[in-house]
N, C-alpha and C positions, 0 to 999 in steps of 0.2 A: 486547568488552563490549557493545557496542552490538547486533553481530548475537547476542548473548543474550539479548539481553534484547528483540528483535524477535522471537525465535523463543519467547520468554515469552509473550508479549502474543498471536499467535498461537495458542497449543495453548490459550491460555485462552478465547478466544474462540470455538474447536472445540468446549471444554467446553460450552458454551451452547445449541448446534446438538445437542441429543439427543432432539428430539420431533418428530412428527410431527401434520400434521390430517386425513392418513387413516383412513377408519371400520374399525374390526376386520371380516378377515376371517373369517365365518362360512360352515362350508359348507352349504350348502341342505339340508334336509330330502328325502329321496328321494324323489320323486315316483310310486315306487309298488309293489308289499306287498312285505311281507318276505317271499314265499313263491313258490316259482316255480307255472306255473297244473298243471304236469304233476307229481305228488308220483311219487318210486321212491326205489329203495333205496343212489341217490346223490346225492341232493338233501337226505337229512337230516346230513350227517355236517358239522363244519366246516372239516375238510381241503378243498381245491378243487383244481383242475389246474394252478391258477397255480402250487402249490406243487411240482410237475412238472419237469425239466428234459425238454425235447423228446428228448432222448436215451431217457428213459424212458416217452415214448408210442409214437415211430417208431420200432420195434427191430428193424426187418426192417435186416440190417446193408449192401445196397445202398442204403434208403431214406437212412439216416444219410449215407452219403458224396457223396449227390449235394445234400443239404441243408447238408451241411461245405462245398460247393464255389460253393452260392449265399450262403452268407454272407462268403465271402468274395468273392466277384468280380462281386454283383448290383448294377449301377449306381445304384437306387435306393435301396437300403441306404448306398450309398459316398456319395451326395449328401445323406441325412438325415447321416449321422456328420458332414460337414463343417458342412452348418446347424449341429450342434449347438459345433464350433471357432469357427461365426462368431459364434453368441449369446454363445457367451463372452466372444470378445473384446469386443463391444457392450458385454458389462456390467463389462468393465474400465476402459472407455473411462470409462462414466461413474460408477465408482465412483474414477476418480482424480480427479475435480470435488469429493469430499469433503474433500481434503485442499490445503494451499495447493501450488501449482507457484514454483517455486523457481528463477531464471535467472542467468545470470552475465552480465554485459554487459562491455562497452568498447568507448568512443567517441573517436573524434579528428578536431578540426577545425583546418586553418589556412588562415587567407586574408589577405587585406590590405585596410587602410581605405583610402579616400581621403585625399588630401594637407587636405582643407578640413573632413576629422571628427579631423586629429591634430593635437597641441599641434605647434610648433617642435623640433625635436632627439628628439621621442620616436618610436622605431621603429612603422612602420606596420604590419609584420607582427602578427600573432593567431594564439596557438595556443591548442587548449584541448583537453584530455585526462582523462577519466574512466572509475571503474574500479570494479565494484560487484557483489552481490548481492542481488536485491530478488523482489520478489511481487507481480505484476501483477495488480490486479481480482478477488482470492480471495472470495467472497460466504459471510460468516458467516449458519450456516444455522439462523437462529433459530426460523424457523416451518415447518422439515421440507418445502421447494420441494428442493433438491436430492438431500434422503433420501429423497421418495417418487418422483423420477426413479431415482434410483439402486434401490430396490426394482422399479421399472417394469421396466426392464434385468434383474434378478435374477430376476423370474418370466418375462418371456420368454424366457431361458435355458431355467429350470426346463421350462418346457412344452415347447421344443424339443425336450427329452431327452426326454422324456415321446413327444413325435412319432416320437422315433427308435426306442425302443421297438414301438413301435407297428408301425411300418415293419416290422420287424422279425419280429414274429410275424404278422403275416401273408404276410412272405416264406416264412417254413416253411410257412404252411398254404397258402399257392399252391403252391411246392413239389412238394407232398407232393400236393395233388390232382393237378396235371400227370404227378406221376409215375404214377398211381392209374389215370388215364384212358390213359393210353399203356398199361397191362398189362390194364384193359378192353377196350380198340381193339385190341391183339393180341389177347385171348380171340376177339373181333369175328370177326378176321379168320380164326382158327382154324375157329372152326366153320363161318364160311361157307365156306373150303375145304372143308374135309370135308363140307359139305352138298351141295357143287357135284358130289363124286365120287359122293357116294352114289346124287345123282339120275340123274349119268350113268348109274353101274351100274344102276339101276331102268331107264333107257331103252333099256339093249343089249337088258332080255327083254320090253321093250313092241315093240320093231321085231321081233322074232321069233316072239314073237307076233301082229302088225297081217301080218306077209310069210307068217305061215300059214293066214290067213281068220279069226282066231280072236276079234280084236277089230276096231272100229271105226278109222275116221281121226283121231275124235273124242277118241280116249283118248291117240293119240300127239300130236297138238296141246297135250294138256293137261301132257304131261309135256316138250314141249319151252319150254313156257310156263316151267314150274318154273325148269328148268336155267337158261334167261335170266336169270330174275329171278336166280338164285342166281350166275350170274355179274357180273350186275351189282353186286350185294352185296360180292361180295370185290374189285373194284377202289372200289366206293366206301370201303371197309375200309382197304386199301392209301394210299390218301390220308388219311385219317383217321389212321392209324399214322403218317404221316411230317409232317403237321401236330401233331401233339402230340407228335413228337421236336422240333419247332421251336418249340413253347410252352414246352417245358423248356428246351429252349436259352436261351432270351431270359430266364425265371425264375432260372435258374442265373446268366446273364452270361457262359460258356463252352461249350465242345462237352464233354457228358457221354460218358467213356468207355463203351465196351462190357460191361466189366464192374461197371457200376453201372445198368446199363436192366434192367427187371422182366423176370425169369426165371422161368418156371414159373408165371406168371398169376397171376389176382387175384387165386385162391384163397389161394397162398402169402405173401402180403402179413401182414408183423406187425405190428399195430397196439394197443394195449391197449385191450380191448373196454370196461373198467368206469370210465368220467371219474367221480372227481368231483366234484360242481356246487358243494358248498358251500351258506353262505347269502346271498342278493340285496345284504344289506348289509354286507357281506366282501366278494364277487368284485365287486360292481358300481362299490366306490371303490377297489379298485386298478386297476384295466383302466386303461392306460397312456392309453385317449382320455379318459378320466373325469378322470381326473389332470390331464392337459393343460389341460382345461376346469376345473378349482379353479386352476390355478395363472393362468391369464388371468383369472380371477376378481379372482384377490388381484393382481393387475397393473391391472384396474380400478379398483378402492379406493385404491390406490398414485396413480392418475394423478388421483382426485378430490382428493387429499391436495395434489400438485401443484397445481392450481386453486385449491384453499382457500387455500393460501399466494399466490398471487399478490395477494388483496386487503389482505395486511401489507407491510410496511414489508420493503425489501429493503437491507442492507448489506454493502458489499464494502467492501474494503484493499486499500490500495496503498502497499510501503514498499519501501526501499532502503537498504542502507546501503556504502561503499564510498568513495573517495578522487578525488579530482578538481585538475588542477593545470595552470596554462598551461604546463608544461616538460615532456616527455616524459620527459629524465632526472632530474628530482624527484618524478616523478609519486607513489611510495611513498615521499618523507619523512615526518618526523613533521609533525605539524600540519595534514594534508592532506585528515582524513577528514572523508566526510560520511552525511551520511543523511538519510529524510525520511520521514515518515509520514501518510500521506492518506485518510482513512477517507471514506464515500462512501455516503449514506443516501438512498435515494428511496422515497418513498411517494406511491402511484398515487392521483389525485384524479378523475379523469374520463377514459375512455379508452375512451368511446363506446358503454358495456354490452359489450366483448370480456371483460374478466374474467368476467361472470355468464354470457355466451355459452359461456366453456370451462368454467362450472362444471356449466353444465347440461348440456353436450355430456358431461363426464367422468360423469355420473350415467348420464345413457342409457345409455352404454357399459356401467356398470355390472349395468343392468338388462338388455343385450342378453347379458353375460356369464353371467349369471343363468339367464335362458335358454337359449340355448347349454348351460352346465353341464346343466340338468335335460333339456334333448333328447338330449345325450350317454347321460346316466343310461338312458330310455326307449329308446333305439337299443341299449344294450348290452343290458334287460332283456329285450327281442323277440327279440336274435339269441342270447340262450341259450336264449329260453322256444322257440324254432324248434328249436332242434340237439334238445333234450329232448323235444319233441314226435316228432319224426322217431325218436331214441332210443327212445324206447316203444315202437315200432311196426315197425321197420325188422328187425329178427329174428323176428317174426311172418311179415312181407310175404317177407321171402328163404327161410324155412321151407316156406312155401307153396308160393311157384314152385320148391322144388326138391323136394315131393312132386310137381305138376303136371308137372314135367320127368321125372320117373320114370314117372306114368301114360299120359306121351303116348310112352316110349319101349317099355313092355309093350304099347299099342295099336297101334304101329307092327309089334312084331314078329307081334302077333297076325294083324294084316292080311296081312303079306307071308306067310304060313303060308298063309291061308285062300284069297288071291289063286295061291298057288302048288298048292293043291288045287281050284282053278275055282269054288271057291265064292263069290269075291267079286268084282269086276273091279278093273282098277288106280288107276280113280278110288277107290277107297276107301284102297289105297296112299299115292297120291299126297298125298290129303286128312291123311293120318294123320300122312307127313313133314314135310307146312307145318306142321300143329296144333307139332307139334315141334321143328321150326327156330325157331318164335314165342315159345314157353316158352322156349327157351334161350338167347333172344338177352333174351328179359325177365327170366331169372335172372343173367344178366352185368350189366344194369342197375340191378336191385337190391342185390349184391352192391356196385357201385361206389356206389350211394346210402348200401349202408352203411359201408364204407372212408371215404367222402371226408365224409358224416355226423362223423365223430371226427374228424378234419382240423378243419374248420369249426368244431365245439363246442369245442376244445382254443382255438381263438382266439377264440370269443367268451366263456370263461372267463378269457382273461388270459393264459393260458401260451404259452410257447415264449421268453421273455428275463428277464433279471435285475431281478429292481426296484431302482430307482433310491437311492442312496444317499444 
């Protein structure tokens, strides 16, 4: 009866604790338009990328297996997923402060008095034995101090997940450019191969000609100049190939098999050409960093809530109820119970300005989070307005260089024709193979600016992970 009616007095007390004097969270006004600064004919629709599964932008079916293999085994992914186990438990921790804790005790003492603290003939020994259930310093939460810690806990969580997220898509689009640039760096190395032969083959009929009087010293100088250079190109290629097998390596978190490395070059790479974008104030408050920063937001106003309560009156309990007996074997007779009940009220009268000290410290915070949120907002609205920018222009720019790589390969053949009827000498040869080594090493550039361009934009749209539930 007793512990009923303790365990009455408590849930009613709980009852009392349902407010808080934290300010609602509002979230900020976007800091800036509703409109991206580059208008196409995927920036008006309200579908976005986020709404994407990475599956459905990377389709090249290599690309997919090697991005299945860093989400599972990328260390930094593995160390976000467990942040987000530890904010849990944090916010377990302190959402069990809402409720009273409940202990079981027992105690036993015996000793003996002195001959000059006992009557004549009464035994000197002392025992004493107790046995209970009680609730130690439970603080009835009347002014919302332990609800707006306990919300503090619940949006640090919130935003952890929000981080992990985050992590997240941009391990795909790391990923996915590492893989991008490793089949550029082999294109690389392709053609400076084949540039190195072709110039050799040009130099058998420059020495054959220089050993017949026909040309200068000067013309075979310039062609053994070329081949240099062009072998220096394919060993600095060669390293560049096996540095970005070890950037993928470390992206992945394991050794990528052979049948998941780019096959057949850039060219072949699936990627889906048309993102899109959405509107500013759709993709720019889901983007997982956007989030994170509303949710430390409301974990601010939560911690101001905390400090407002500290200048009310604070009350805890402390009760027990349970049996206590000098006899160990009567210790659960009848007659034996006890109980007790100690309610416990302090209210802060002077405490050196620390109370206004942390209410003003929790206001800043607030306003630092504020900020924060709106830099977030303007970092995410650049790194779309950048990928869109790039977007416009980036199948124009790769258009170009691969007419330019067409006109410098009909002026090459024209030369070796007109060089091979004496009409021209080999410096104009020569001249025509660099113009075209140059264009095709700048059409493999732009190509990977446009590849790894959709990579980048798929992430600063929000796609590549689930939203948060």
């Amino acid at each position: 009866m007793l512990l009923r009616n303790l365990t009455l007095t408590l849930l009613a007390a709980s009852a009392l604790s349902a407010c808080t004097l934290a300010p609602p969270t509002v979230r900020p006004a976007l800091p800036v338009a509703n409109a991206w600064p580059i208008a196409g004919a995927n920036t008006s629709s309200a579908a976005s990328a986020a709404d994407l599964g990475w599956r459905e932008v990377f389709i090249d079916p290599r690309l997919q297996g090697v991005i299945d293999l860093a989400l599972n085994n990328n260390r930094d992914l593995r160390v976000a997923v467990l942040d987000i186990e530890q904010a849990r438990a944090q916010y377990r921790i302190q959402r069990a402060a809402l409720v009273p804790s409940v202990a079981a005790t027992a105690t036993g003492t015996r000793g003996e008095n002195s001959s000059a603290q006992t009557q004549p003939g009464v035994s000197r020994d002392v025992e004493a034995y107790t046995a209970g259930v009680g609730v130690t310093s439970w603080e009835i939460d009347l002014f919302g101090r332990v609800r707006s810690l306990n919300n503090v806990a619940l949006q640090n969580y919130l935003a952890t997940r929000e981080v992990s997220r985050s992590v997240q898509i941009s391990l795909i689009a790391q990923t996915a450019s590492a893989w991008l640039n490793l089949a550029a760096d082999e294109d690389l190395l392709d053609l400076s191969q084949e540039t190195l032969r072709t110039r050799q083959d040009t130099m058998v009929l420059i020495r054959k000609r220089f050993e017949a009087g026909a040309i200068s010293q000067l013309e075979v100088s310039q062609a053994e100049t070329l081949i240099e250079a062009a072998r220096s190109d394919v060993a600095t290629a060669i390293a560049l190939v096996e540095q970005d097998k070890n950037a993928l390596r470390l992206a992945v978190g394991a050794d990528v098999p052979a049948d998941l490395l780019p096959a057949g070059g850039l060219v072949t790479a699936q990627i889906l050409r048309d993102l899109p974008a959405g509107l500013p104030s759709d993709v720019l408050t889901r983007r997982p960093d956007v989030l994170a920063a509303e949710h430390q937001l409301a974990g601010a106003n939560a911690n101001i809530g905390a400090a407002r309560a500290a200048f009310f009156p604070s009350i805890s309990l402390t009760a027990a109820a349970g049996v206590a007996s000098g006899s160990l074997s009567s210790l659960f007779d009848s007659g034996n119970g006890t109980w007790s009940f100690a309610p416990r009220v302090s209210l802060p009268i002077f405490a050196g300005g620390a109370n206004v000290a942390n209410l003003d410290s929790a206001k800043a915070g607030r306003d630092i989070a504020v900020a924060n949120y709106e830099k977030a907002v303007q970092t995410a609205f650049r790194e779309v307005a950048d990928g869109l920018a790039v977007q416009s222009t980036i199948q124009e720019r790769v258009g170009s260089q691969e007419r330019l790589v067409a006109a410098a390969n009909v002026s090459v053949r024209l030369s070796q024709a007109r060089y091979g009827a004496g009409i021209d000498s080999s410096l104009t040869v020569l001249d025509a193979q660099r113009t075209l080594y140059t264009s095709q090493k700048t059409l493999i550039v732009a190509r990977l600016a446009r590849e790894t361009n959709l990579a980048t934009l798929y992430k600063a749209l929000g796609g590549g992970a689930p939203a948060s539930r």
